[in-house]
N, C-alpha and C positions, 0 to 999 in steps of 0.2 A: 680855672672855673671852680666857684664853690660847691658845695656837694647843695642839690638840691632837694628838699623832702615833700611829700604832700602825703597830708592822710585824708583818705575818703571817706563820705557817709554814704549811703544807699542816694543820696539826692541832692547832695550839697555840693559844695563848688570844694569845696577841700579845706585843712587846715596848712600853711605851708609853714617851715621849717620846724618840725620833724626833730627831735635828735634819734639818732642810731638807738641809745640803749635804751634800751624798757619800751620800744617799740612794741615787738611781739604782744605785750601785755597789754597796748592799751588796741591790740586788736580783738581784744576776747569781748570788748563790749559794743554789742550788735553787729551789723553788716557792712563792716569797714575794709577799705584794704586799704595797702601802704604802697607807696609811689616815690622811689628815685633815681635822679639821675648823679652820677658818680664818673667827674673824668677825671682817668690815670688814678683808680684811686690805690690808696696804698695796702701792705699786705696786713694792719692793727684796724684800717675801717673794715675790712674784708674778713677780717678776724671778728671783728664785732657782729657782723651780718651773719658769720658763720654760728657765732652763739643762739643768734636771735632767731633766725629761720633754719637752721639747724643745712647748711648749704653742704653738699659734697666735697671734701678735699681735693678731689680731681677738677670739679669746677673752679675755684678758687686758683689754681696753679695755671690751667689757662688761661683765668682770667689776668696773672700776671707776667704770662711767656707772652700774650697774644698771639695776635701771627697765626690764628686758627682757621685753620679751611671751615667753610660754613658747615652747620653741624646742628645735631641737637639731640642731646644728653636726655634720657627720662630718667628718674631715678624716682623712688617711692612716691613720696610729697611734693616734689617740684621739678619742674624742668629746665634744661641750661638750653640756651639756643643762640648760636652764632651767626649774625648775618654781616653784609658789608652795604654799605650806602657807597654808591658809586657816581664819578662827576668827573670833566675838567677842570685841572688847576689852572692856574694865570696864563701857562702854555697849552701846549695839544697833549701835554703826555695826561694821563689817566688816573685819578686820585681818588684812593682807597680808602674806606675808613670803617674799621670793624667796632661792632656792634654785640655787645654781648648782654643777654638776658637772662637774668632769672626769675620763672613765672612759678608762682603758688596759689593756690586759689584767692587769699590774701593779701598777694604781695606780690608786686612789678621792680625788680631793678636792675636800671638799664649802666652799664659802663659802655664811656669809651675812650678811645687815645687823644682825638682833640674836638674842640668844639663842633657839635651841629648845630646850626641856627634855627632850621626845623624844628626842632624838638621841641623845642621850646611852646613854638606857636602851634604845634600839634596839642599838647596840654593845654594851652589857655582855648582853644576851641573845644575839647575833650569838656573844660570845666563849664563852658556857658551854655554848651547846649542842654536842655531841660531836661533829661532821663535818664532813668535809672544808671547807675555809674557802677562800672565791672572791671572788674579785670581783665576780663578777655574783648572788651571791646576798646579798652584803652590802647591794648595788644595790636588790636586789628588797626587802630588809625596807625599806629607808629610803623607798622609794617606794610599797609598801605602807602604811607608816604612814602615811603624809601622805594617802593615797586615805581613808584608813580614817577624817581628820576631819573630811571631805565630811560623811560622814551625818549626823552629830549637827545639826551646821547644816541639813543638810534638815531631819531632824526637827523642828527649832524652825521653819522656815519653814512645814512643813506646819501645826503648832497653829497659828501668828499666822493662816496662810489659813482655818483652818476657824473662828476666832476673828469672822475678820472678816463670813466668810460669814454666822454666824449671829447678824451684829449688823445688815447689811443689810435681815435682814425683821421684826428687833424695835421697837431704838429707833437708828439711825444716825445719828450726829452727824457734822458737815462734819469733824469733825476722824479720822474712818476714811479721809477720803480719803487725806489725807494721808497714813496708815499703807498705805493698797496702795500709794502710788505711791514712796514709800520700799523695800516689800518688792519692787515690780517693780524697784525700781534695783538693791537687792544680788541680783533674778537675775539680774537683766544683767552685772554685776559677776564672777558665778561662771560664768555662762555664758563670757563671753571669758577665764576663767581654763583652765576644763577641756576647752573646744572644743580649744583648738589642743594640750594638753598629751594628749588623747587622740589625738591623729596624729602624738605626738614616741613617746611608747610606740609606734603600729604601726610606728615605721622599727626599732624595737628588737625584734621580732617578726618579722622578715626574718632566713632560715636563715643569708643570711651573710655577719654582723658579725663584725669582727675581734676584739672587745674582748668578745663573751659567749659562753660557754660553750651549745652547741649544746643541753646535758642541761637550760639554766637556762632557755630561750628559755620552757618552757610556766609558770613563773612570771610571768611577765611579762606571759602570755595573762591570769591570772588579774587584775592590774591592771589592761588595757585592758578587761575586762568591767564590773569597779569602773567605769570612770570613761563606758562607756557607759548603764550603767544611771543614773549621778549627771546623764550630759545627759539621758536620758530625762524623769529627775523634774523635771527646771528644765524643762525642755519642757512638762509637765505643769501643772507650776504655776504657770508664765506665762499658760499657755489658763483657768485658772480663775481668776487675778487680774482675768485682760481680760474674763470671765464677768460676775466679783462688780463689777466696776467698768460696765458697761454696764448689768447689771443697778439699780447704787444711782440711774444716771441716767434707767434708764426709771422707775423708783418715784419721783423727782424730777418727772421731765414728768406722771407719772400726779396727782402729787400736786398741779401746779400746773395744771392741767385743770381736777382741782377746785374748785380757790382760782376760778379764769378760769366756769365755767359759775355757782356761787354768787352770783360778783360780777353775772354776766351777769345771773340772776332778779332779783336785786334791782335792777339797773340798770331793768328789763322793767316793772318792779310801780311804782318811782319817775319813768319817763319819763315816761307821759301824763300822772302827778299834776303835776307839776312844769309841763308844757305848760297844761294846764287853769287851775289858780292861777293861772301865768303872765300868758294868755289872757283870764280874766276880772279877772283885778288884785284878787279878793275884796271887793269895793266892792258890796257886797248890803246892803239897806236890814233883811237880816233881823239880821244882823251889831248892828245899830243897837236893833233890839226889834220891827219890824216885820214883816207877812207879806211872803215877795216868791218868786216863782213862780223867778226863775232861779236863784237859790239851791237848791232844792230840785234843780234840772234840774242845777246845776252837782256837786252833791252823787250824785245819780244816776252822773252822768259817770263822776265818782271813783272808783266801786266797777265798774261796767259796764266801761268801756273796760280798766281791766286785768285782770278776769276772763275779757274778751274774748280780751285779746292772750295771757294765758296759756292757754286751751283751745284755743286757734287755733296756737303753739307745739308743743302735745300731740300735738296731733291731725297735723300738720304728722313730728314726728319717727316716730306709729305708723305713718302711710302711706309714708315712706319705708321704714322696717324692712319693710313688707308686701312694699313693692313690688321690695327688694332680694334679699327670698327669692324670690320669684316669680319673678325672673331667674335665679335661679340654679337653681331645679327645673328 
């Protein structure tokens, strides 16, 4: 993408392409500022920017490592300010795309690593609308926009969590685990994107910054509320992910309790048969065609002893329930 330029007037839709040098200069004549967008740019455009707006050497070097956790730099005359624009790509996984600013009272310029399309349409609506044209409210729509594609992604995180809730008490296969514990990664994921990018807004929200306009400060309010209500929800839906997932695991233990008491009867009803057989080696002369008494007795056994052990079980579990309530009247 080519470097895009625009230079402002107090009221005009702009001058576009801009070149880099001798910028600064043609801003000493009236109430201009200078506007652009720069993606991947290189470290001789960066260089020129640095001449021209006089940019900090620590901003410039992150602006070519990237890869910076949200932030925002004040330094005398301008500020650096790192955000991300967050979205799905063509799949479910979660697509980042950092955002770096430098504001001067003057002068807006945005870098980033690949194309936004927004951006674009943020400025042609910035230039039609009829007033006064600033810096800091050019600020506030770009920053705006970007708050503004939080929701959507909440929204789809909220369907997958009520998705998955109501598959825990249906038919829940091993493989929902796997989808919370993916949805709990990309909250984690947007969590560390909007935590810190909600405390680069409050330093912007402070009466006095050199680079925003006192009248522009309550737009700015309205961003930091965006992006508290956006921790809220991740906060929110974190608590019900760790709900629906504690949840699938007590209905796991419930259900292998089951399985576990099941086995237990039938272990109960099989033990003494098995001892008995055992016991006698079934070496009975009735076996053969003949009468013979401990055959009979051994036979007895078999039904007796585990009717035994199962009423003696019963009765063993209703005394304890009696005697557990009784304690507690």
């Amino acid at each position: 993408m080519p470097l895009r330029s625009v230079l402002f007037g107090p009221s005009d839709t702009g001058r576009d392409g801009v070149p880099l040098e001798g910028v600064a200069a043609a801003l000493t004549e009236g109430e201009r500022f200078f506007f652009a967008i720069m993606q991947a740019p290189t470290r001789e455009e960066l260089e020129t920017l640095r001449k021209e707006f006089g940019f900090h050497p620590l901003a410039i070097e992150d602006v070519l490592t990237r890869h910076q956790r949200p932030k925002i730099d004040v330094y005398p005359d301008h500020y650096f300010l790192v955000v991300y624009r967050i979205g799905a790509d063509t799949g479910e996984d979660v697509l980042l795309q950092e955002l770096d600013f430098f504001i001067g009272h003057n002068f807006l310029v945005v870098t980033q690593d690949s194309e936004i399309p927004f951006l674009d349409e943020v400025v042609e609506r910035f230039r039609r609308v009829p007033e006064k044209k600033s810096v800091s409210r050019l600020l506030y729509e770009i920053l705006d926009a970007i708050v503004d594609e939080y929701f959507p992604f909440l929204d789809a995180i909220a369907e997958r969590t009520g998705e998955i809730e109501d598959a825990i008490f249906h038919e829940f296969e091993a493989a929902e685990l796997e989808k919370v514990l993916a949805l709990k990664r990309d909250l984690a994921l947007l969590r560390r994107v909007v935590g810190p990018e909600r405390d680069t807004i409050n330093v912007l929200l402070r009466r006095d910054p050199p680079v925003i306009e006192p009248g522009e400060v309550f737009y700015f309010q309205d961003v930091y509320d965006h992006l508290v209500r956006v921790t809220d929800s991740i906060d929110t839906y974190r608590e019900l992910l760790s709900g629906s997932l504690d949840a699938f695991l007590s209905i796991q233990n419930n259900r292998l309790s089951e399985v576990v008491k099941r086995l237990t009867v039938i272990s109960v009803i099989f033990l003494p048969l098995t001892f008995l057989t055992g016991f006698f080696g079934m070496n009975f002369e009735r076996t053969t065609g003949t009468d013979d008494v401990a055959f009979a007795v051994a036979l007895g056994l078999m039904v007796v002893v585990p009717l035994g052990m199962w009423m003696f079980c019963a009765g063993m579990f209703t005394w304890r329930k009696k005697f557990s309530c009784m304690n507690w009247w």
